[in-house]
C-alpha beads as a LAMMPS data file, in Angstrom:
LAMMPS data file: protein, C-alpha beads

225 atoms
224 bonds

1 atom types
1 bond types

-500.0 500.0 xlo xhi
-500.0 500.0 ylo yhi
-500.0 500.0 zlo zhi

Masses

1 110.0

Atoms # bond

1 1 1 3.679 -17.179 16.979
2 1 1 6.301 -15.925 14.652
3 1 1 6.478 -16.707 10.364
4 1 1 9.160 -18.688 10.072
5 1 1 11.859 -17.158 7.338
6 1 1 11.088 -19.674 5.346
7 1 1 7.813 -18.487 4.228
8 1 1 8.456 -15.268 3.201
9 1 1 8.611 -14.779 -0.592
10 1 1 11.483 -13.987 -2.714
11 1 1 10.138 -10.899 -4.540
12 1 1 8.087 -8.628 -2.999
13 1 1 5.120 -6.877 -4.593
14 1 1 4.755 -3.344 -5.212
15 1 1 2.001 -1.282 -4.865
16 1 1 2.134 2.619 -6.155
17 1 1 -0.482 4.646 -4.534
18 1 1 -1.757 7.962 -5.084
19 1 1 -2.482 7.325 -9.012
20 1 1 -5.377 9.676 -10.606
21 1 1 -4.559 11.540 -14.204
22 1 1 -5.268 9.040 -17.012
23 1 1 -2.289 9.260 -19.030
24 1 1 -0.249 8.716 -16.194
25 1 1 -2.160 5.771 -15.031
26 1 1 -1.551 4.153 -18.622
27 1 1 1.864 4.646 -17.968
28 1 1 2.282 2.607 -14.533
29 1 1 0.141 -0.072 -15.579
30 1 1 2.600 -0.671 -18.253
31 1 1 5.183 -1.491 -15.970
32 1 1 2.665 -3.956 -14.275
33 1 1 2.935 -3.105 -10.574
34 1 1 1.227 -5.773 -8.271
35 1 1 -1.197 -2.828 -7.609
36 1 1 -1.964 0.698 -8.017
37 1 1 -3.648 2.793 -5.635
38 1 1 -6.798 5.461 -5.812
39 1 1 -7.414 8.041 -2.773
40 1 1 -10.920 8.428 -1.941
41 1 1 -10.158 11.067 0.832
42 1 1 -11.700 14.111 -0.449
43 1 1 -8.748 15.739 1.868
44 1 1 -5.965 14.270 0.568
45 1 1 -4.114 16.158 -2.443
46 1 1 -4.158 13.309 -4.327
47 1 1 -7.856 12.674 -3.944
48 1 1 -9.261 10.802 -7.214
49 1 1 -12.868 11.050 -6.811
50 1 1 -13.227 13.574 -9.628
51 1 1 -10.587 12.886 -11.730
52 1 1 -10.674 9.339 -11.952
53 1 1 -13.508 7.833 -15.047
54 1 1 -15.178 5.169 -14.200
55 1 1 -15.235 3.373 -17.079
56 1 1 -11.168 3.840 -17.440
57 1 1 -10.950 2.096 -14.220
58 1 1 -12.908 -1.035 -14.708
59 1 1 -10.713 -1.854 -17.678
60 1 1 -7.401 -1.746 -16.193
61 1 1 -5.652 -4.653 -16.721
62 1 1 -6.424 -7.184 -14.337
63 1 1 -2.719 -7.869 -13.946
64 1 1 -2.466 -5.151 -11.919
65 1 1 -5.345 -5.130 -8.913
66 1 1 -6.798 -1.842 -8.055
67 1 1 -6.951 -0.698 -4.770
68 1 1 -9.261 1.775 -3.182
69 1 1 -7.705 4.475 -0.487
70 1 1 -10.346 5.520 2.647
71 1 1 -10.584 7.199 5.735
72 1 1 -13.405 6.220 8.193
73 1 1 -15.785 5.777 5.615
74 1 1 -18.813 3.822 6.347
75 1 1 -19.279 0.248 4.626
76 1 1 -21.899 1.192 2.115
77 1 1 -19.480 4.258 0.655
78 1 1 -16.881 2.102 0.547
79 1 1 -18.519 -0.576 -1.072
80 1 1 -20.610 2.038 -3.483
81 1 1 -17.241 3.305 -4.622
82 1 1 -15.247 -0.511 -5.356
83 1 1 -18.278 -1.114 -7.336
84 1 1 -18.532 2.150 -9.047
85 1 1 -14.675 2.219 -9.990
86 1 1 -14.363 -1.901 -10.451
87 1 1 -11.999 -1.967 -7.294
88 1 1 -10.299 -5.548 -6.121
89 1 1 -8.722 -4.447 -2.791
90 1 1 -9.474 -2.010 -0.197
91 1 1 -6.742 0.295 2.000
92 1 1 -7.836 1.558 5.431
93 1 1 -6.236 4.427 6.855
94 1 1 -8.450 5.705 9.734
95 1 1 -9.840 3.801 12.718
96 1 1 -12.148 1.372 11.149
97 1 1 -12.712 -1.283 13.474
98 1 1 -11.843 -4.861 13.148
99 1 1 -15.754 -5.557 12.341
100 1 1 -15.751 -3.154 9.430
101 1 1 -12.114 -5.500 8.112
102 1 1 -14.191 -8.466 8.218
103 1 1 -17.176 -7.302 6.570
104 1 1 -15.228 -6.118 3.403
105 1 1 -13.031 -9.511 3.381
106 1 1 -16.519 -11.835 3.983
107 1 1 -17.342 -9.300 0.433
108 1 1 -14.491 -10.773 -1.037
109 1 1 -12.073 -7.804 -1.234
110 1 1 -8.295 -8.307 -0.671
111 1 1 -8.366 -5.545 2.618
112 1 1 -4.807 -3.416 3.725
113 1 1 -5.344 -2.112 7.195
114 1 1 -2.963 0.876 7.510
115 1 1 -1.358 2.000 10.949
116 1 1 0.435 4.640 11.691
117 1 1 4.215 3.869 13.553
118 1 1 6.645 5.193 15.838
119 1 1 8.968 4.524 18.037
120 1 1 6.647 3.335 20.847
121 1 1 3.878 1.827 18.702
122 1 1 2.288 -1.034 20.592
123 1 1 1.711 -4.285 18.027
124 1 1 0.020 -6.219 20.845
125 1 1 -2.983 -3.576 19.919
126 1 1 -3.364 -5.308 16.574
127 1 1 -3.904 -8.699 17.757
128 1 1 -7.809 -7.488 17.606
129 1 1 -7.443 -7.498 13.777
130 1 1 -6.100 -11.150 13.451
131 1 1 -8.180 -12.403 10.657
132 1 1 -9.856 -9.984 9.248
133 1 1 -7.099 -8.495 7.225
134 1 1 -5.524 -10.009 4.456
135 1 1 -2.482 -7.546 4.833
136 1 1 -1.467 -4.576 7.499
137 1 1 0.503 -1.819 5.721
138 1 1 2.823 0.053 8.227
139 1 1 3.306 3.395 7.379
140 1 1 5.054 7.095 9.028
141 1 1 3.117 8.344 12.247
142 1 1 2.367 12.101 11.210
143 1 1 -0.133 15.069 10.459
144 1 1 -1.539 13.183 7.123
145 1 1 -3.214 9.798 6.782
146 1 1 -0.153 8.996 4.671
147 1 1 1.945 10.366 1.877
148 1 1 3.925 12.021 4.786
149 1 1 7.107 11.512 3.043
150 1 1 9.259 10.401 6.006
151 1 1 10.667 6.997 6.958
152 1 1 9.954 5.915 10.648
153 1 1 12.461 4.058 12.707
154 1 1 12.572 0.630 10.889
155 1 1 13.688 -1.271 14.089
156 1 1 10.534 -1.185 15.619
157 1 1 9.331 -3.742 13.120
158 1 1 11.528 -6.142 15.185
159 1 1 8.519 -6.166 17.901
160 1 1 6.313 -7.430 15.135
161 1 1 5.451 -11.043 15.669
162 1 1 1.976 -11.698 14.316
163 1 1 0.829 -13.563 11.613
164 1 1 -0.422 -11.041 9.318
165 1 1 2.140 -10.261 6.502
166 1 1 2.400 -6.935 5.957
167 1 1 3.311 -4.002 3.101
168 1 1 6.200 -1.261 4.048
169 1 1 5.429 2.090 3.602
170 1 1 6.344 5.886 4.457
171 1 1 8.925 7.773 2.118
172 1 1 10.373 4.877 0.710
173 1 1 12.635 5.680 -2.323
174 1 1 15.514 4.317 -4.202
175 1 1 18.347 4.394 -2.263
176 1 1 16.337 2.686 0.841
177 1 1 16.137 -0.725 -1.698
178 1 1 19.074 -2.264 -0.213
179 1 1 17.920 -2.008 3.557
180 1 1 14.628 -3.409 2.685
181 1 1 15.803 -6.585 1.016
182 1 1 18.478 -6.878 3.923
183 1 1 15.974 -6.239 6.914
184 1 1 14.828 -9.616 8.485
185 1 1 11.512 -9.630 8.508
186 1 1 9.212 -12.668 7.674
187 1 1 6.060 -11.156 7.556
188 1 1 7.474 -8.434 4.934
189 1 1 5.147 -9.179 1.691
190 1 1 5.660 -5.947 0.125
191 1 1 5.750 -1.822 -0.378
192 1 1 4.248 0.465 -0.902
193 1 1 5.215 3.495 -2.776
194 1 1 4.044 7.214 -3.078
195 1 1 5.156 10.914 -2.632
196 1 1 8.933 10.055 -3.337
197 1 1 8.129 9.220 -6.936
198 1 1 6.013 12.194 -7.657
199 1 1 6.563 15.162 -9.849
200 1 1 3.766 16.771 -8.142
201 1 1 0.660 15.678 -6.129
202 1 1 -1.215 12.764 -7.741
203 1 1 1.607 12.845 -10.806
204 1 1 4.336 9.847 -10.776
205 1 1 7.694 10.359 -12.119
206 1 1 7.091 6.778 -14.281
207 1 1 11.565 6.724 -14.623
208 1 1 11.705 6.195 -11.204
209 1 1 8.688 3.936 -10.656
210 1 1 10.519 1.837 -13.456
211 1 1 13.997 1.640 -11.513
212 1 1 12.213 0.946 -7.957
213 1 1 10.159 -2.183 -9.767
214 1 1 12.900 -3.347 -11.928
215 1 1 15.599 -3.396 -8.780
216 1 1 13.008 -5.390 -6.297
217 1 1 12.023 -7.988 -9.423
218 1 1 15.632 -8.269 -10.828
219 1 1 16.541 -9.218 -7.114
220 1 1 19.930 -6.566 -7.060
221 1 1 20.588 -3.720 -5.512
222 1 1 20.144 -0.270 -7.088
223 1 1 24.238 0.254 -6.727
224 1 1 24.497 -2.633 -8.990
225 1 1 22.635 -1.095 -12.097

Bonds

1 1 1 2
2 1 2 3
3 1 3 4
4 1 4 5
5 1 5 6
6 1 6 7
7 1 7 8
8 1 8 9
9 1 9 10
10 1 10 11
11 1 11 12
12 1 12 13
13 1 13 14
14 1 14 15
15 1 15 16
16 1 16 17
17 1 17 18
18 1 18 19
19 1 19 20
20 1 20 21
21 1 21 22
22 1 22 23
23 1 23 24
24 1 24 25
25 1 25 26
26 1 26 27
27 1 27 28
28 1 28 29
29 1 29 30
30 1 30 31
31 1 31 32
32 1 32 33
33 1 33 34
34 1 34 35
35 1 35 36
36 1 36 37
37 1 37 38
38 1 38 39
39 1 39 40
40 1 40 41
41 1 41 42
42 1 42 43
43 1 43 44
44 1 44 45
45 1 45 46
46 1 46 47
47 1 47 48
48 1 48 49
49 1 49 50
50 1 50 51
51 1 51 52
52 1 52 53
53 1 53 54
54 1 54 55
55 1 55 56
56 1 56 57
57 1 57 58
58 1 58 59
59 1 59 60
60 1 60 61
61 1 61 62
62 1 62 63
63 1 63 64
64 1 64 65
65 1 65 66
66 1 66 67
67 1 67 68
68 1 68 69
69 1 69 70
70 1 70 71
71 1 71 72
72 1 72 73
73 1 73 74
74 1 74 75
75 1 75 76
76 1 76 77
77 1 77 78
78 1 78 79
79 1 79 80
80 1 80 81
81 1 81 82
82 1 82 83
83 1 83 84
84 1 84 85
85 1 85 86
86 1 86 87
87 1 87 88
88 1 88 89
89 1 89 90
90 1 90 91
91 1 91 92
92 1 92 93
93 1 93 94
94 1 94 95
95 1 95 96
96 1 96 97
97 1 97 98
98 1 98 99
99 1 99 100
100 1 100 101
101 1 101 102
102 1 102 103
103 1 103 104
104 1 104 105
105 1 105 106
106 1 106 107
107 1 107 108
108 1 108 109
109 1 109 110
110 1 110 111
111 1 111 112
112 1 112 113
113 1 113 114
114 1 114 115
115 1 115 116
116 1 116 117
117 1 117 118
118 1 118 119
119 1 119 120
120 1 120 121
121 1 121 122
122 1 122 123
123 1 123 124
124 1 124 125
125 1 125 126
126 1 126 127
127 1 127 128
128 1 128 129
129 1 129 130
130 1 130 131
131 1 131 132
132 1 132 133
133 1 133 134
134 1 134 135
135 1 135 136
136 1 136 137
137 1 137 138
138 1 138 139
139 1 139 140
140 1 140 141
141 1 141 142
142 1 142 143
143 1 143 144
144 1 144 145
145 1 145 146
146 1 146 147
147 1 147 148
148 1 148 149
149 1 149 150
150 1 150 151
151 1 151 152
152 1 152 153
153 1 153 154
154 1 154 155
155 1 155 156
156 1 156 157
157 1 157 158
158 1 158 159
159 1 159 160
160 1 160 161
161 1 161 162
162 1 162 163
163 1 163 164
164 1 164 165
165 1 165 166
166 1 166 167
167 1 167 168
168 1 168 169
169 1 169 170
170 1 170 171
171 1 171 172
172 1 172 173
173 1 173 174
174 1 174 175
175 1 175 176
176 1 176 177
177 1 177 178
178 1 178 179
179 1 179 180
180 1 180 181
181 1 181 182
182 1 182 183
183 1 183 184
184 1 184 185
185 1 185 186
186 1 186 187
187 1 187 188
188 1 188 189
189 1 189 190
190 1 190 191
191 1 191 192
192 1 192 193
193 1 193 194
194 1 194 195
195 1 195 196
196 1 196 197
197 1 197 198
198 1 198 199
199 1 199 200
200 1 200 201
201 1 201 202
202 1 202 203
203 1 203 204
204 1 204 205
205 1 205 206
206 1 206 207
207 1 207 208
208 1 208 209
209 1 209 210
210 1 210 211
211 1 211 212
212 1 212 213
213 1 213 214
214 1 214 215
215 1 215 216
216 1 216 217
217 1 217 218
218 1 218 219
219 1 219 220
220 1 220 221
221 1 221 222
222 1 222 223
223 1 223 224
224 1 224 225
């Protein structure tokens, strides 16, 4: 059964993934994103395992919930590393199973369960994860577990009619602000935000994180500023 419309929030949260060098990570938090993102995928290039203190992490705000990136990672790494690092939410990018979602959510983590669209994506395959997610996050099919860059064809997110709200991602920037806030989707609770808003791997350009935020919480479009 669909959402009806009139459920879906007014402003939807950000999330800014891909966060790891320290002064950087002072710098976002300062604009108080719903939540900022760590990748624990020792393949990614914005892998924060070994850049990323400890101690910094556990006292972050908590205004701004931390959220731990992985890849087919078995439950005790995942759960060594939320504890290690003070992590609130979990992101899962590979093909943990429905079991491993309700594990982490009966821990009391806020869990993201990321798939990977196209064109011919079946959503009648996710109907096995009703309940144990909190949120899906729909993201680019391609050669990376994210941070692709690319948008995919936002259309197909007209097929989408389970309960599960979900987070937008894949090359958003700027100038897609506008489309987002106009596309009519009721289960739309948010986006995420990465390799657009980089100056390099790992490194956000904190300008442009600042205009994104300010034209989704201002409620106007980016032509308008």
């Amino acid at each position: 059964m669909a959402v009806s419309l009139t459920n879906a929030p007014t402003t939807l949260q950000v999330k800014v993934c891909g966060m790891r060098e320290p002064e950087n990570i002072g710098d976002l938090v300062a604009l108080q994103p719903d939540y900022i993102g760590f990748i624990f995928y020792r393949k990614s290039a914005r892998y924060a395992g070994e850049k990323l203190n400890p101690e910094y992490a556990k006292h972050l705000p908590a205004t701004v919930q931390k959220v731990g990136v992985f890849v087919n990672e078995a439950l005790e790494t995942i759960l060594a590393l939320t504890e290690k690092y003070g992590l609130q939410a979990v992101q899962l990018h590979g093909h943990e199973t429905p079991e491993l979602c309700r594990k982490l959510k009966q821990a009391g983590f806020l869990v993201l369960k990321a798939f990977a669209l196209d064109d011919s994506f079946d959503f009648t395959t996710l109907e096995f994860y009703e309940g144990t997610c909190d949120y899906y996050l729909f993201d680019t099919k391609g050669q990376q577990h994210g941070g692709n860059g690319v948008t995919f064809n936002w259309q197909v997110l007209d097929q989408y009619h389970l309960n599960t709200p979900f987070f937008l991602s894949g090359g958003l920037d700027i100038e897609h602000v506008a489309a987002i806030k106009a596309g009519r989707w009721p289960q739309l609770r948010g986006i995420d935000i990465n390799s657009r808003f980089e100056l390099e791997p790992g490194l956000k350009n904190i300008s442009k994180v600042k205009k994104m935020l300010t034209a989704f919480r201002e409620n106007i479009s980016i032509a308008d500023k």
